[in-house]
Each structure stands twice: as structure tokens, then as C-alpha cells.
C-alpha positions in Angstrom: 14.2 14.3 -9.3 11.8 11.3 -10.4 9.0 10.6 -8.0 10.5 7.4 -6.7 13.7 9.2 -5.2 11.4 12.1 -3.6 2.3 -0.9 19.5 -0.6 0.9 19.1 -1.7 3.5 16.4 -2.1 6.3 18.0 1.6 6.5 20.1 3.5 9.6 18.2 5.7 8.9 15.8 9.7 9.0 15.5 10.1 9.9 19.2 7.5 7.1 20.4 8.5 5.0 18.4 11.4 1.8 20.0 14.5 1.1 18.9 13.8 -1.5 16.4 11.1 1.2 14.7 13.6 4.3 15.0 16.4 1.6 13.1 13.7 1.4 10.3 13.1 4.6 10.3 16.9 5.9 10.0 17.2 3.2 7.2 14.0 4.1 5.3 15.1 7.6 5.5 18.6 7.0 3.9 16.9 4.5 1.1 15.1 8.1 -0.4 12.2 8.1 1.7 11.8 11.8 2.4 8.2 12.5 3.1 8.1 13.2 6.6 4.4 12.0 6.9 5.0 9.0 5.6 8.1 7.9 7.7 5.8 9.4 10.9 2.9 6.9 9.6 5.4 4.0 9.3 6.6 4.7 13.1 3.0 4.3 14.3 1.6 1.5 12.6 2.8 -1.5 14.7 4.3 -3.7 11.8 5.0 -7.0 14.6 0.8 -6.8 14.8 0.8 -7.8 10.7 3.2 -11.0 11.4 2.9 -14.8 13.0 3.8 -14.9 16.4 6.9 -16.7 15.0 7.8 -13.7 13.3 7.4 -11.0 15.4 11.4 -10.3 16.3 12.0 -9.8 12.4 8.8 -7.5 11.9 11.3 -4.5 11.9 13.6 -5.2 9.4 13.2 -4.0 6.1 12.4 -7.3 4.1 9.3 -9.0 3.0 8.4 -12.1 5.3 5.8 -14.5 4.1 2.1 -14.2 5.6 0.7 -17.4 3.8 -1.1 -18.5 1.1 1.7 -17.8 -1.4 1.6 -14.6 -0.1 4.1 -11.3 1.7 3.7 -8.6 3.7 5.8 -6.2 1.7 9.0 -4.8 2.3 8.8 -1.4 4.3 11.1 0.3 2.1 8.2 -0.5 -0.8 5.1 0.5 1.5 6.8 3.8 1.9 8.0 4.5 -1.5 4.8 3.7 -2.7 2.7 5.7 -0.5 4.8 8.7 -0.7 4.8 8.4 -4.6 1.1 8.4 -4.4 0.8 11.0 -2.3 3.2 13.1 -3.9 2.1 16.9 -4.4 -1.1 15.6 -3.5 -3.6 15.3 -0.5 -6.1 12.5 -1.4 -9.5 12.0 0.5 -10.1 8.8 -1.1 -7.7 5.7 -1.9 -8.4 2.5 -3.0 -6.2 -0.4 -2.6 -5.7 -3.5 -4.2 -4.5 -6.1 -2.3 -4.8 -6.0 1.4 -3.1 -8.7 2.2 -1.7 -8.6 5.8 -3.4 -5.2 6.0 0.1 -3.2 6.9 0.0 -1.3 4.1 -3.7 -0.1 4.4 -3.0 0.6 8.0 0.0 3.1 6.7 -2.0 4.9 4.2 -5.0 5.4 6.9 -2.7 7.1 8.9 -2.4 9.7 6.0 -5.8 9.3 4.0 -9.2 10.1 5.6 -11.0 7.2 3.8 -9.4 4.0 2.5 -10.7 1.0 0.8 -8.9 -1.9 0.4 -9.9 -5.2 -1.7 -8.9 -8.8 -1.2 -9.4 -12.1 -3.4 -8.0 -14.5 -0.7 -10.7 -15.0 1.6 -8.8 -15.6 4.6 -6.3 -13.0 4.4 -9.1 -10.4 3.7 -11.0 -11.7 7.3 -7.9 -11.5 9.1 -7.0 -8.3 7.8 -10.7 -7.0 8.9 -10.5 -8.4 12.1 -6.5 -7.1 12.8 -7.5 -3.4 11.5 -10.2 -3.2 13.7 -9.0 -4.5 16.7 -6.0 -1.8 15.9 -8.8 0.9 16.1 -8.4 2.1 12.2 -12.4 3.0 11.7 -11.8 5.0 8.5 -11.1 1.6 6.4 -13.7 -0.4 4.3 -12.3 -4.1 3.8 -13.8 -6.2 0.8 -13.4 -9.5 -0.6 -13.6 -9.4 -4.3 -11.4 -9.4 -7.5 -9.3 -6.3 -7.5 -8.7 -6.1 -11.3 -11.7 -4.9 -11.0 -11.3 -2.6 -8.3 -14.3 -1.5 -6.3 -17.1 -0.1 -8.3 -19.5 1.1 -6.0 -17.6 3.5 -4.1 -15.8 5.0 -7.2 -14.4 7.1 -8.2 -11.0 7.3 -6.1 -8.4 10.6 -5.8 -5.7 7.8 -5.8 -5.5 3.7 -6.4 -2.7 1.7 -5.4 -2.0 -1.7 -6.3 0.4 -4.1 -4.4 0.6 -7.1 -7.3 1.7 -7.0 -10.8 -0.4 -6.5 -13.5 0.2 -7.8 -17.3 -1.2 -4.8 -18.4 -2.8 -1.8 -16.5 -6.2 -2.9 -16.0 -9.1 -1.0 -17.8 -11.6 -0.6 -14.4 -8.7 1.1 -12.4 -8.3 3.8 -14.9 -12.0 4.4 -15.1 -12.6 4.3 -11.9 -9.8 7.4 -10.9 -11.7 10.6 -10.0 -10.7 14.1 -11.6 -6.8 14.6 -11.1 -7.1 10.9 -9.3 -3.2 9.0 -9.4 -3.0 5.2 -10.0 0.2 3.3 -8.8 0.8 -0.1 -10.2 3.7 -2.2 -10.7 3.1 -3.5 -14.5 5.2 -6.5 -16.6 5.7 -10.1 -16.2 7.7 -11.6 -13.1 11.1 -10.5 -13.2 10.8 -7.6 -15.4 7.9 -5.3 -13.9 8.3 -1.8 -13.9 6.7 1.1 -11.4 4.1 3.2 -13.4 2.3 6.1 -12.1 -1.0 6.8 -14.0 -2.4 10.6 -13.4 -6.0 11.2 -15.1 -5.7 14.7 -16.9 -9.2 15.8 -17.7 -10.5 13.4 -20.7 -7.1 11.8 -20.9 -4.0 10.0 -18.9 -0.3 10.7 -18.3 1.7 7.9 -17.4 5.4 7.7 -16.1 8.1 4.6 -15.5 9.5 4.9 -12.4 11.5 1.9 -12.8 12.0 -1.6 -12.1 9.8 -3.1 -9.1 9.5 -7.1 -8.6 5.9 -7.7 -6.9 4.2 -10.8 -6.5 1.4 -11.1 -9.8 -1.9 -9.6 -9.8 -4.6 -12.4 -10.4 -8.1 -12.2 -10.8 -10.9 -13.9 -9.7 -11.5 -14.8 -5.9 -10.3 -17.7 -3.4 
């Protein structure tokens, strides 16, 4: 089987979690999502905290909804496919993520990673993603504003990377900056025709996988 099939923070999980979370659950869970720590991180993190006031009664369905500046918080069926493929047979100390965005995803993978950094080149999204994450509690997140093709130097090297654009082509500074046995996940391709790829640093060398197609919004560089 292919690696893709495999309120407040701190309220506990399926159980805690209302009827519109335990709905997303029960549909995340018959999408392929079987890694209970993921589906447990999904029920904590408050996804209506990551949306407009306007949209808070649609935060738990499992679609994308706009957060400005040309910009989405992602489908939860994607946040949780792609954390549990990163996380697969694995327990990372150290993720880097390109792309904050809203901050919903970093918020999922600090419920399962003990130190995440996350990367933004919109200005104002990466403040208000700061400013959210904090105010949710999450103290193991670093937030930066800079160009995430070229990831985040000064605290590499990472056990994982993921990135929540698509690339052209895998950029150069993610690979180097994996740690020993570090995974990168990266949607890769032009729009409409991206493809999944997981990246695992063996030693000296790579091994890379298609997990199939993906359609994200594209991965620029430079900042705003």
C-alpha cells in the first residue's frame, strides 16, 4: 500500500471533539486517513480559529475556503494526508514548513512534532498566522517571513520538510537542507498536472516516490 492510502488546543481528541469535528473526522477516516495521531491532531486544532468570521459555519467541511491574498486554507483531507505521509514510519523532532499560510496546518503538525518552523512570503498572512498560533498557546512553533524556496537556513537541517505550494521543480535548498534519514513532501508540476513526491535522504543520496496527482496553489519565490 502506497504511502498516500496509509476550541482550544488542548481539549482531547475524537471524544472532545463537537459534532461538526467528529463529522470530519468520520469522513477523513473513510477518505484513507488511518493514522490515529493524526485524525486525534485534526480533532484538536480548532480549524473555525483559521477562518473569517464569515466563514466560521463552513470551517468543518472538508474543502478549501479562501483566506486572502490569492490565497486557501487547505482542504482537511490534504492537511492529513500530508502529515501522515510525512510522518509515516517515522517520529520527526524537527519539521519545516513551507507556507504557513492561515497557520492550520502548522498548528496540526505541532500537535505531533516537538519543534516546527514554518516560513511565509506574504507578509500579512505570516503576522496573522504568528499572532493566531500564539494566542492558541502553540509555543513550540518558530514563524518567519522569508522566501520558502529557500527554506530556512539557519535552523537546518530538518528530520522532515513539507511544502503546501507547487513547485516547477523540487527546489535545490530543501534537499540540502533534510537532516540524515530527513523526508521532504512536495507537490511538484505545473497547475493542473502536479504530482505528490516524497523525497527521503539516504546517506549521500535521495529516493524519491510519486504518490500521485495533487492540485496545489504554485510555489513562488521572493517575498510580499
Amino acid at each position: 500500500m502506497s504511502l498516500l492510502r496509509m476550541h482550544q488546543r488542548r481539549s482531547g481528541g475524537d471524544a472532545a471533539a463537537g459534532a461538526p469535528q467528529q463529522r470530519l473526522i468520520s469522513a477523513l477516516r473513510q477518505q484513507g486517513i488511518s493514522d490515529e495521531r493524526v485524525l486525534a491532531a485534526i480533532a484538536k486544532v480548532p480549524r473555525h480559529a483559521f477562518v473569517d468570521d464569515a466563514l466560521k459555519n463552513r470551517a468543518y467541511e472538508n474543502n478549501a475556503l479562501p483566506i486572502g491574498h490569492a490565497q486557501t486554507i487547505s482542504q482537511p483531507w490534504v492537511v492529513a494526508m500530508m502529515t501522515q505521509v510525512l510522518l509515516a514510519g517515522r517520529k520527526p523532532q524537527r519539521v519545516l514548513e513551507v507556507g504557513t499560510g492561515s497557520g492550520y496546518q502548522t498548528a496540526v503538525l505541532a500537535e505531533l512534532v516537538p519543534t516546527v518552523f514554518t516560513v511565509e512570503r506574504i507578509r500579512p498572512l505570516s503576522e496573522t498566522a504568528r499572532r493566531r498560533l500564539a494566542t492558541l498557546g502553540y509555543r513550540n512553533i518558530h514563524c518567519g517571513y522569508a522566501d520558502g524556496m529557500n527554506g530556512w537556513l539557519p535552523y537546518a537541517p530538518y528530520d522532515g520538510i513539507l511544502v503546501t505550494a507547487g513547485a516547477d521543480t523540487i527546489p535545490s535548498a530543501l534537499i540540502q537542507q533534510l537532516g540524515p534519514s530527513g523526508r521532504l513532501v512536495i507537490p511538484v508540476g505545473s497547475h493542473g498536472a502536479q504530482s505528490l513526491r516524497v523525497i527521503d535522504r539516504r546517506g549521500a543520496g535521495t529516493r524519491e516516490q510519486d504518490l500521485g496527482r495533487v492540485s496545489f496553489v504554485p510555489l513562488l519565490a521572493g517575498k510580499v
